[in-house]
MDAnalysis code that builds the backbone (N, CA, C; Angstrom):
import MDAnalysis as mda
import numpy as np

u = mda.Universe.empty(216, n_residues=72, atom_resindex=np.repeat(np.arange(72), 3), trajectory=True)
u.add_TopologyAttr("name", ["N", "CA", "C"] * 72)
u.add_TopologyAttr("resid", np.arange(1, 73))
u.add_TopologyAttr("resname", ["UNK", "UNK", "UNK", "UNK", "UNK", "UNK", "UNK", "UNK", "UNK", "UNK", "UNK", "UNK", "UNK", "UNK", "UNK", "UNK", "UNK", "UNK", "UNK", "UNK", "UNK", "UNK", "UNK", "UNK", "UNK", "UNK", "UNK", "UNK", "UNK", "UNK", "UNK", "UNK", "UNK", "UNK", "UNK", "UNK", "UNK", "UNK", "UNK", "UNK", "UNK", "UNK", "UNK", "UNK", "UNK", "UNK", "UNK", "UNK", "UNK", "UNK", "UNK", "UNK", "UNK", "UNK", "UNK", "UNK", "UNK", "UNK", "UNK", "UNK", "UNK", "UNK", "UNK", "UNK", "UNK", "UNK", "UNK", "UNK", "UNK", "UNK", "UNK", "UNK"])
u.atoms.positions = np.array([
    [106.473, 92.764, 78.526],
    [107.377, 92.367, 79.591],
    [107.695, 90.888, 79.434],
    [109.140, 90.541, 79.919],
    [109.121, 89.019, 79.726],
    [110.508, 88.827, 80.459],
    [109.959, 87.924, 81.516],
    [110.815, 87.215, 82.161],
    [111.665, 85.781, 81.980],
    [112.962, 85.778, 82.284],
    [113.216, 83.896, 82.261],
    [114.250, 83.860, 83.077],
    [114.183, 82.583, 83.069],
    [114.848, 81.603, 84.773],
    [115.046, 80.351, 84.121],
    [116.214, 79.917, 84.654],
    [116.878, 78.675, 84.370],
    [117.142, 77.891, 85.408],
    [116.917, 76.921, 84.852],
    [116.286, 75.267, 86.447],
    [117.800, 75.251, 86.699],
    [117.822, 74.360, 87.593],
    [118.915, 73.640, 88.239],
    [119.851, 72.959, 87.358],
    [120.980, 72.262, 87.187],
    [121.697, 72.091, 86.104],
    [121.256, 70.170, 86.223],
    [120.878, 69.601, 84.818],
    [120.933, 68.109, 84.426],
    [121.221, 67.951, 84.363],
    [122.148, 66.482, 84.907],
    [122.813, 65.556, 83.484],
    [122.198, 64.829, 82.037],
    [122.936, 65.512, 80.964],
    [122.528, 65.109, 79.788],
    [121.768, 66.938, 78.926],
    [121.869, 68.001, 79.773],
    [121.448, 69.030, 78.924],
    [122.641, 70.079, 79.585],
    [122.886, 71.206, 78.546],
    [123.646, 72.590, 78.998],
    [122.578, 73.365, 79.371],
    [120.882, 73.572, 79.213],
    [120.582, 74.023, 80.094],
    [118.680, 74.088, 79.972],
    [117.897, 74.263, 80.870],
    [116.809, 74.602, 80.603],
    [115.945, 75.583, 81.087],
    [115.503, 76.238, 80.497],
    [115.195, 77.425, 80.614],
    [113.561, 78.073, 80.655],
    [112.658, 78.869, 81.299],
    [111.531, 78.701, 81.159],
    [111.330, 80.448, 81.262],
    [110.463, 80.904, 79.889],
    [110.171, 82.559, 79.681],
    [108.927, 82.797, 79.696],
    [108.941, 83.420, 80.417],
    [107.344, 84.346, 80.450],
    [107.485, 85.539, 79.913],
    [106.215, 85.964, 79.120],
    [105.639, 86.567, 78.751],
    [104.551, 87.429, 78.560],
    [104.438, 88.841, 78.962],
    [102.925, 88.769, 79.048],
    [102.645, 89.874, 77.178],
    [101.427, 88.920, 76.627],
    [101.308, 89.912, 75.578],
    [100.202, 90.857, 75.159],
    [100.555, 91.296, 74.356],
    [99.637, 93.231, 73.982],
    [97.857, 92.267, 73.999],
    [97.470, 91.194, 73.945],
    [96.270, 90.387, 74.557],
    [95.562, 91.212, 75.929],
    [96.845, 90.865, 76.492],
    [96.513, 90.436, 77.856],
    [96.717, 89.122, 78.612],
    [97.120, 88.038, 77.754],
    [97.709, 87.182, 77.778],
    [98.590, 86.870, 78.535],
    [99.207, 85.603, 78.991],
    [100.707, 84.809, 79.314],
    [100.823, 84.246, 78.236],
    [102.044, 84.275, 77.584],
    [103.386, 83.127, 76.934],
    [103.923, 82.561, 78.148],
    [103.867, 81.247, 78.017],
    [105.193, 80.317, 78.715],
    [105.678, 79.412, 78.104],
    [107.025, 79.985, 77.461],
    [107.758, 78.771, 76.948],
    [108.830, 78.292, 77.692],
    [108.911, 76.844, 78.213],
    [109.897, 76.115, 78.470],
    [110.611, 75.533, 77.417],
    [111.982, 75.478, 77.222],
    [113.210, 75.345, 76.342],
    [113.829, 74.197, 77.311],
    [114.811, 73.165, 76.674],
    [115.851, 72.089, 77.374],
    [117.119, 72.137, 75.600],
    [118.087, 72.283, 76.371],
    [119.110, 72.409, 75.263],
    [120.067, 71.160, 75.675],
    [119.713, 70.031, 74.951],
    [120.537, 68.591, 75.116],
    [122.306, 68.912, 75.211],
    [122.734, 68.501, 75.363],
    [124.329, 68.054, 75.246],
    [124.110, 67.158, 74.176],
    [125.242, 66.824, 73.420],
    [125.626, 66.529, 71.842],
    [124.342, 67.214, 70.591],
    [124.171, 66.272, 69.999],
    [123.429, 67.352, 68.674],
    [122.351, 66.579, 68.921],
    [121.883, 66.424, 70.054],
    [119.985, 66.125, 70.241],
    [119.033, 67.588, 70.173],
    [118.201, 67.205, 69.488],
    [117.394, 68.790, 68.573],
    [116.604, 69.044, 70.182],
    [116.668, 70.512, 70.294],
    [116.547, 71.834, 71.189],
    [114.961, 71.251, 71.799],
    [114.112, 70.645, 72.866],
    [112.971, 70.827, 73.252],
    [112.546, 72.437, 73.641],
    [111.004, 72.058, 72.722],
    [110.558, 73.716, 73.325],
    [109.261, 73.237, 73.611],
    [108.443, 73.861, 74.535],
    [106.992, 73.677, 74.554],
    [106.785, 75.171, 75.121],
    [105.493, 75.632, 74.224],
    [104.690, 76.448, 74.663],
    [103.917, 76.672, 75.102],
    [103.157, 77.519, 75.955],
    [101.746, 77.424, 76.546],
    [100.985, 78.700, 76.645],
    [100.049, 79.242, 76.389],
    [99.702, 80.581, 76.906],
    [98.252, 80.429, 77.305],
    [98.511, 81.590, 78.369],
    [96.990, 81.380, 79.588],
    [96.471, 82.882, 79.811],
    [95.179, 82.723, 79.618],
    [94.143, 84.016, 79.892],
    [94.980, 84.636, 81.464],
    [94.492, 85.706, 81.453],
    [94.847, 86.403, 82.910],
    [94.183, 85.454, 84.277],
    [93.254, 84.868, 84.632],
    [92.707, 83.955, 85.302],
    [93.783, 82.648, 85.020],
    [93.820, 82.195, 84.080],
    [94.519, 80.903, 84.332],
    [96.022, 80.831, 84.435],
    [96.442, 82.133, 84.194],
    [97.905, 82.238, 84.833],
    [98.068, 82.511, 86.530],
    [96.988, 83.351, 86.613],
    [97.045, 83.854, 87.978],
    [96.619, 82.451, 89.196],
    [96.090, 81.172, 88.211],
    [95.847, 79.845, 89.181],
    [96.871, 79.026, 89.142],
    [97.794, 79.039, 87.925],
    [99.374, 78.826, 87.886],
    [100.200, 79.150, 88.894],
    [100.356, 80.718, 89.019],
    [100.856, 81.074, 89.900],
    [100.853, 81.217, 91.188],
    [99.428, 81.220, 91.817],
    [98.585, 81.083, 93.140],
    [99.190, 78.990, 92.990],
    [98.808, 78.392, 92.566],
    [99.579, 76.634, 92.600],
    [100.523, 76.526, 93.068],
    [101.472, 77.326, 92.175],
    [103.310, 77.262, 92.655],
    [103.236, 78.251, 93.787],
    [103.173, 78.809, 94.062],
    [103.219, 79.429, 95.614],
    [102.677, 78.388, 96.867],
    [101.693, 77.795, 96.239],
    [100.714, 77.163, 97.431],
    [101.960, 75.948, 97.389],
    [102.358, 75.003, 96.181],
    [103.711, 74.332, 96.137],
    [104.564, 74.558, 97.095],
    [105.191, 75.976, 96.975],
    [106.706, 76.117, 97.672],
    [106.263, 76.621, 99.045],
    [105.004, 76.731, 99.636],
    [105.131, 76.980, 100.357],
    [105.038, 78.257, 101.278],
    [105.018, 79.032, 100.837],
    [104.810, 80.762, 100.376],
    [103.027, 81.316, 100.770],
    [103.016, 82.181, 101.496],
    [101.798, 82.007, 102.037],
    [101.188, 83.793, 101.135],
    [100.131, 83.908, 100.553],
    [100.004, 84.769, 99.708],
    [99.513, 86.114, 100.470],
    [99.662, 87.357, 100.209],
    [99.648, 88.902, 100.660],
    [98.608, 88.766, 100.667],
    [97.497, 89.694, 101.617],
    [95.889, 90.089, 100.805],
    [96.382, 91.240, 101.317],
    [95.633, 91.992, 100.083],
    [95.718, 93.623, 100.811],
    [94.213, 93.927, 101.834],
])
């Protein structure tokens, strides 16, 4: 499975972009991408996180925006 979402628009890039991934591991991929305007070379950074350290990623950005989490 693999998701992506693209930020808000910069000045100085056409666009940046951030994909998740989950792989045949068990794993997360997260690569964030920034695609400059004129011929400045493509930023990429990758990251990948055990099932625990994605799930404290994601529990972060929730606690961030604000978003108050389900318990069953």
């Amino acid at each position: 499975m693999q998701i992506e979402n693209s930020a808000l628009s910069e000045s100085g890039y056409i666009e940046k972009v951030i994909d998740v991934e989950k792989l045949e591991t068990g794993n997360y991929r997260v690569t964030a991408r920034a695609f400059p305007t004129r011929k400045r070379k493509v930023q990429i950074i990758t990251m990948e996180f055990s099932q625990n350290g994605f799930n404290a990623l994601v529990g972060s950005l929730m606690a961030m925006s604000g978003k108050k989490q389900v318990s069953n």
